[in-house]
C-alpha positions as a LaTeX table, in Angstrom:
\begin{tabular}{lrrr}
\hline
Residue & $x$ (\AA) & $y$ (\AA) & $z$ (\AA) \\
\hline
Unk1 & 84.25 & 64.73 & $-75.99$ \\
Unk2 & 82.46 & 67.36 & $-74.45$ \\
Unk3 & 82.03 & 68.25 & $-70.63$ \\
Unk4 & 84.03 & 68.81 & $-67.94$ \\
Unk5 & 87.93 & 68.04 & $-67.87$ \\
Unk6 & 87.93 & 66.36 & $-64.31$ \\
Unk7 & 85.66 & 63.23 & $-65.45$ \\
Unk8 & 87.25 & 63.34 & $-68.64$ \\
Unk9 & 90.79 & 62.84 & $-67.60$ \\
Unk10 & 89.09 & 59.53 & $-65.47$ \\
Unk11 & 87.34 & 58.37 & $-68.46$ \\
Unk12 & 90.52 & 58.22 & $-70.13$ \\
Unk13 & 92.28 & 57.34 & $-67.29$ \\
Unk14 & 89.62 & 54.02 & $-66.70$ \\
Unk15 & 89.75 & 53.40 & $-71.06$ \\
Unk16 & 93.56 & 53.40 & $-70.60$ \\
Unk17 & 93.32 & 51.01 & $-68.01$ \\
Unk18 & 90.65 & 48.39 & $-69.32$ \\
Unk19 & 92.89 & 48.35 & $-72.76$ \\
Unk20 & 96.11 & 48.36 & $-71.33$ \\
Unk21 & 94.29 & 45.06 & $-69.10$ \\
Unk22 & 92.87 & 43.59 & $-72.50$ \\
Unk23 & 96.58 & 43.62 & $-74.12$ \\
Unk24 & 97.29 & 41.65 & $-71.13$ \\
Unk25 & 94.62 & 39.13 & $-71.76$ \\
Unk26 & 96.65 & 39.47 & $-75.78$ \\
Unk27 & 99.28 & 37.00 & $-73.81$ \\
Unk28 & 96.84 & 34.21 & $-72.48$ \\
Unk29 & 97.42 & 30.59 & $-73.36$ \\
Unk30 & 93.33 & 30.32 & $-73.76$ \\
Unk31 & 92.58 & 30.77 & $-77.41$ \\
Unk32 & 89.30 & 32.46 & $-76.59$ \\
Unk33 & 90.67 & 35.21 & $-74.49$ \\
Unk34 & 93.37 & 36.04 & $-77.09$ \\
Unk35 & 90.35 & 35.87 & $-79.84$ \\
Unk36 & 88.39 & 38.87 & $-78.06$ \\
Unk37 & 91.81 & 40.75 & $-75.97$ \\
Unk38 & 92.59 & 42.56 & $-79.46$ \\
Unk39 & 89.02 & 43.68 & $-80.57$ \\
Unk40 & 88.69 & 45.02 & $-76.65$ \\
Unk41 & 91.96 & 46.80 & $-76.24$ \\
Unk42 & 91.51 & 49.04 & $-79.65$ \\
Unk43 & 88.05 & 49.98 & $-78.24$ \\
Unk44 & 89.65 & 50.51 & $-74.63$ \\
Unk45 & 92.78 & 52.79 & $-76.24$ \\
Unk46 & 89.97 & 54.12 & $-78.42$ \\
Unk47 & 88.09 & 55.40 & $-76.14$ \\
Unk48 & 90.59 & 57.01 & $-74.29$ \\
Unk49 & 91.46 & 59.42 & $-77.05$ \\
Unk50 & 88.16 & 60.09 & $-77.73$ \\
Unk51 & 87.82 & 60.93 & $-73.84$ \\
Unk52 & 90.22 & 63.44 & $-73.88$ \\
Unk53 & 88.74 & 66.77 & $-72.49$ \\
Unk54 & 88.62 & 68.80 & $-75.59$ \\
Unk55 & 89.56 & 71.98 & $-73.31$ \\
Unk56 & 92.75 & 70.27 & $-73.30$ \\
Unk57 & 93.69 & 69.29 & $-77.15$ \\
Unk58 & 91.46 & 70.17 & $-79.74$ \\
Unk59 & 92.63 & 67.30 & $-82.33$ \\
Unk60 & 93.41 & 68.03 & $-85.71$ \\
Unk61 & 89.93 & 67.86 & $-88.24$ \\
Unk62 & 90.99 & 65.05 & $-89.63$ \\
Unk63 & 91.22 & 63.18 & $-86.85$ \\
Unk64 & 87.70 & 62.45 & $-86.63$ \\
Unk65 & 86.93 & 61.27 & $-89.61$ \\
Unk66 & 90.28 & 59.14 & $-89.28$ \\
Unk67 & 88.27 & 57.64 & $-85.75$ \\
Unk68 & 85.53 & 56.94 & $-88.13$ \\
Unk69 & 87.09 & 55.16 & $-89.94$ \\
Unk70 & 89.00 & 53.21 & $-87.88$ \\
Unk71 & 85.94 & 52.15 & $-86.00$ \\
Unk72 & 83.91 & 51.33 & $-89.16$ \\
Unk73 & 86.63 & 49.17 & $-90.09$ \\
Unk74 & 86.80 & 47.30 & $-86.57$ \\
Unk75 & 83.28 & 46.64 & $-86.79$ \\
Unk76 & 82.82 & 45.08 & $-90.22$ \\
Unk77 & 85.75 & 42.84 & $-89.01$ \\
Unk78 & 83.45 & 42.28 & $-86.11$ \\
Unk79 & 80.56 & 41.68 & $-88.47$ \\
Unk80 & 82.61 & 38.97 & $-90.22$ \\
Unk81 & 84.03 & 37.54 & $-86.84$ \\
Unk82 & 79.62 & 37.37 & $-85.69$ \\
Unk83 & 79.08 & 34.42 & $-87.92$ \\
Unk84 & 81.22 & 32.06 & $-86.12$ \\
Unk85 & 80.42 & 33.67 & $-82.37$ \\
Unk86 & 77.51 & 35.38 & $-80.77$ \\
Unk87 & 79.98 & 37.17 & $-78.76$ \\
Unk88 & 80.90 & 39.21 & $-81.51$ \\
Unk89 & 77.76 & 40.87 & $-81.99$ \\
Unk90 & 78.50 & 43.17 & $-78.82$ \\
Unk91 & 81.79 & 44.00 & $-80.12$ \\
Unk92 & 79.97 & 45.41 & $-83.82$ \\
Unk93 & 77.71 & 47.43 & $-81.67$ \\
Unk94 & 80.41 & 48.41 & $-79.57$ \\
Unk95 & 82.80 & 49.61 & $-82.73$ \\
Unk96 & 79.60 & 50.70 & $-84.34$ \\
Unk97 & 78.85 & 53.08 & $-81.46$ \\
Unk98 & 82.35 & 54.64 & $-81.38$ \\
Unk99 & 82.50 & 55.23 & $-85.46$ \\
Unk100 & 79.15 & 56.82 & $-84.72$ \\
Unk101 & 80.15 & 59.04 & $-82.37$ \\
Unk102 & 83.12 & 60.21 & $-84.37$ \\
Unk103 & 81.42 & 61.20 & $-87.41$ \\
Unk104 & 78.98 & 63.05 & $-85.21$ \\
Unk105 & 82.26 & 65.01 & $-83.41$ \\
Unk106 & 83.17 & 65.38 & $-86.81$ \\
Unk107 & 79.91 & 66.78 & $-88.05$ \\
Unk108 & 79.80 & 69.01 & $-84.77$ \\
Unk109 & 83.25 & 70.43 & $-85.28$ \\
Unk110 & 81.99 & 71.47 & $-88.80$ \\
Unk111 & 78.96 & 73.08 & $-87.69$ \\
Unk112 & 80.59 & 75.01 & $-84.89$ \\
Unk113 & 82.78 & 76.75 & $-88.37$ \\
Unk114 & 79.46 & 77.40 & $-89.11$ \\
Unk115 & 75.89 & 77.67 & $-87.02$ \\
Unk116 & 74.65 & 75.45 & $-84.63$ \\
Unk117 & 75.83 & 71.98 & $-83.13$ \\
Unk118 & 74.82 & 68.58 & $-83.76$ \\
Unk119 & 74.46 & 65.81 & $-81.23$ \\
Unk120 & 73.65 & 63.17 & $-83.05$ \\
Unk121 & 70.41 & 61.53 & $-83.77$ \\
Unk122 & 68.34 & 61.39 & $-80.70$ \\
Unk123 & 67.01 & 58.45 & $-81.38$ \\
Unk124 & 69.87 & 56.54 & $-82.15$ \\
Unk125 & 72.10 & 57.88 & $-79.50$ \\
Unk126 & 69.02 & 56.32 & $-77.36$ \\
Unk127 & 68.79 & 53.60 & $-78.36$ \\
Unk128 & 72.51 & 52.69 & $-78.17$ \\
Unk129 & 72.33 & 54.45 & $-74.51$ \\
Unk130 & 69.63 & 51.56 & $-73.65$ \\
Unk131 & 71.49 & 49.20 & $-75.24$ \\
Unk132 & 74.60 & 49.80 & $-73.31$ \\
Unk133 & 72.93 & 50.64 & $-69.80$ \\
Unk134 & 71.12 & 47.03 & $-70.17$ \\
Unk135 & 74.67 & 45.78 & $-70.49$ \\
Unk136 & 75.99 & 47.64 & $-67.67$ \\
Unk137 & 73.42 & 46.01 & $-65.54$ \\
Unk138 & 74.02 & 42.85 & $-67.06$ \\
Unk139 & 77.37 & 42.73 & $-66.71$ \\
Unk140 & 77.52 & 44.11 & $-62.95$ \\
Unk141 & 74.85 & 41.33 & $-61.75$ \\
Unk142 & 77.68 & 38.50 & $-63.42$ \\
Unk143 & 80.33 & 40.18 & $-61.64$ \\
Unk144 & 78.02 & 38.92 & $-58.29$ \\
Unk145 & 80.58 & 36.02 & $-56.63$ \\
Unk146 & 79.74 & 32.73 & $-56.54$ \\
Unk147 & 81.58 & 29.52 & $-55.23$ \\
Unk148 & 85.16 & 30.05 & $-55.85$ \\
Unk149 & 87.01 & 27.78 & $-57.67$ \\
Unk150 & 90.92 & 25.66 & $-57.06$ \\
Unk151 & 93.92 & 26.30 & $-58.52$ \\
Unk152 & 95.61 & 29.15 & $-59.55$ \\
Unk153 & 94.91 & 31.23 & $-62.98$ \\
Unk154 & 97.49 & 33.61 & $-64.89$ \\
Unk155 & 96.33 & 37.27 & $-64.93$ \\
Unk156 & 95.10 & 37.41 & $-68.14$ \\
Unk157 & 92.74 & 34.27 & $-68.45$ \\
Unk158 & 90.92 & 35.32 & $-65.11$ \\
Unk159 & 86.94 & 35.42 & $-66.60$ \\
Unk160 & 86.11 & 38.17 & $-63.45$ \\
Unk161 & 89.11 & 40.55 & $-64.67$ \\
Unk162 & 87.49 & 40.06 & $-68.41$ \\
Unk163 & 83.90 & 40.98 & $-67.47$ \\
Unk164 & 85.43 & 43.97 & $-65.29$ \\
Unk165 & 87.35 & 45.17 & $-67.81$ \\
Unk166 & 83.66 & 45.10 & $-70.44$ \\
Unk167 & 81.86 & 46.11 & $-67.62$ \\
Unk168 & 83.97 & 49.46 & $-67.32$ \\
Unk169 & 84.26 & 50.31 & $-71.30$ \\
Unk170 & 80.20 & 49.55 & $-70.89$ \\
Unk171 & 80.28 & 52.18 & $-68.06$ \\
Unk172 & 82.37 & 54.42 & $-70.22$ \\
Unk173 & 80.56 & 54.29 & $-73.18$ \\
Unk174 & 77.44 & 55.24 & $-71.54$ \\
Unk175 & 79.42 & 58.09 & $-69.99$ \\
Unk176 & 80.72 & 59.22 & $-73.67$ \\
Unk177 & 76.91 & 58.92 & $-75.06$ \\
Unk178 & 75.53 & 61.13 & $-72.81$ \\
Unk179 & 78.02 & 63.75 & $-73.44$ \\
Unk180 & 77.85 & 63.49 & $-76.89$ \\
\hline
\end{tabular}
């Protein structure tokens, strides 16, 4: 992405984090957890490659188009996966958002060959900036403790952790957006 290397190398280092947490949440004995751990991790591992500071590694011009993809794919499964749970929807805007933002860093590395840049289309790189800073604050007042509860819970089927971990590809997605 563009901008400076510094907050790019903790935007990757936070994406890294949050998927490397979801494939975690991959191992939980709650059905529900494992359901959404996949779809969560690609977009957390995702993102981290896309967050690398392009002053660093340039990737290949394929590659873009090959994020595109990958992303367009994720969210018709999410698409599919929306009928059964509301959930879902999130997760097709999510993987919607990212294939977006590929095939504009693929249409901007093609222009630079050329004249000009593109940054997408202001209006939908708004809207999905709303979108995702609604969710942000959504997500941060849940995180707000109430009573705690007995017993102890494995790692990966702690609820909190979850909405921590969407909370901080939220944060980083709304970080990517505005550089894009």
């Amino acid at each position: 992405m563009h901008g400076p290397a510094s907050p790019g190398w903790l935007l990757v280092a936070l994406c890294a984090a949050t998927g490397a947490y979801c494939l975690l949440r991959m191992r939980s004995t709650v059905e529900e957890q494992r359901r959404s751990a996949g779809g969560e991790a690609l977009m957390g591992f995702g993102m981290a490659a896309m967050a690398v500071p392009a002053a660093v590694f340039n990737p290949p011009s394929w590659a873009w188009p090959g994020y595109a993809a990958l992303f367009g794919a994720a969210a018709l499964r999410a698409l599919w996966s929306a009928r059964t749970s509301p959930h879902h929807l999130h997760h097709l805007v999510g993987t919607a958002a990212m294939a977006y933002m590929a095939i504009v860093m693929a249409v901007s590395r093609a222009h630079h060959a050329g004249h000009g840049t593109s940054s997408g289309i202001p209006l939908l790189t708004g809207a999905l900036l709303l979108y995702f800073t609604v969710y942000v604050l959504f997500s941060g007042v849940r995180l707000i403790p109430v009573a705690a509860g007995g017993g102890t819970v494995a790692w990966g089927d702690r609820p909190e952790l979850a909405r921590a971990c969407r909370l901080s590809m939220g944060i980083a997605m709304v970080a990517m957006l505005i550089t894009l």
